[in-house]
Phi, psi and omega in degrees: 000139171283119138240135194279158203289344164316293193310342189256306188305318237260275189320293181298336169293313165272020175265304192291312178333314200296332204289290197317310190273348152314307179320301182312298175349293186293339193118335217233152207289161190238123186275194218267300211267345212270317176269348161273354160283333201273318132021277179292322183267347191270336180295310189283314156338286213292342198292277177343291170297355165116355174321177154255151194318352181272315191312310194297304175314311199286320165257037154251315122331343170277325240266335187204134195261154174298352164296322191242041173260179167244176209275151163115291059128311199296293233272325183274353162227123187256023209166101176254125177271131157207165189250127180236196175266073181288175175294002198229355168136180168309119187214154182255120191262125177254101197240102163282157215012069188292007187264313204117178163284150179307000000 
C-alpha cells in the first residue's frame, strides 16, 4: 500500500497516540511526545467528524489532564501547530496552553 507522506505522518501520529492511551491504561504518566500525539489525534478525530475549527481546539484541549502528565511536561510544550482536514480545506490550528491554565 501507497501512502503519501501526510497520510504516513497521519499514521504514526496515531500510533504513538495508541501507545499514550495503554500508557494512561496502565496507571502510568504520559511524557512530552505521548501527550502531544494523544492530542494531535483527539484533534485530527475532530476534524474528521466535521467540527469547526473552535470544535477542533476544543477536543484537543480535552484530550488530556494535567494529572496525567509527568512532571515538567507543561513547561516544554506551550503550544501545538497542527494542520488538520476542516470542511473548507487544510487549515492550520494553533493550541495554545494545551495543558489549560496553571
Amino acid at each position: 500500500m501507497y501512502l503519501i507522506p501526510s497520510e504516513e505522518d497521519r499514521l504514526a501520529v496515531f500510533t504513538a497516540a495508541q501507545l499514550a492511551r495503554r500508557s494512561l491504561a496502565d496507571g502510568a504518566k504520559l511524557n512530552a511526545p505521548e501527550a502531544t500525539a494523544l492530542i494531535c489525534d483527539e484533534m485530527h478525530r475532530a476534524a474528521r467528524r466535521g467540527v469547526s475549527a473552535d470544535g477542533v481546539l476544543a477536543a484537543g484541549r480535552g484530550a488530556v489532564r494535567r494529572e496525567d502528565l509527568m512532571d515538567g511536561i507543561t513547561a516544554l510544550v506551550p503550544e501545538i501547530r497542527l494542520e488538520v482536514l476542516l470542511d473548507d480545506g487544510m487549515r492550520l490550528v494553533v493550541l495554545r496552553e494545551p495543558w489549560g491554565r496553571p
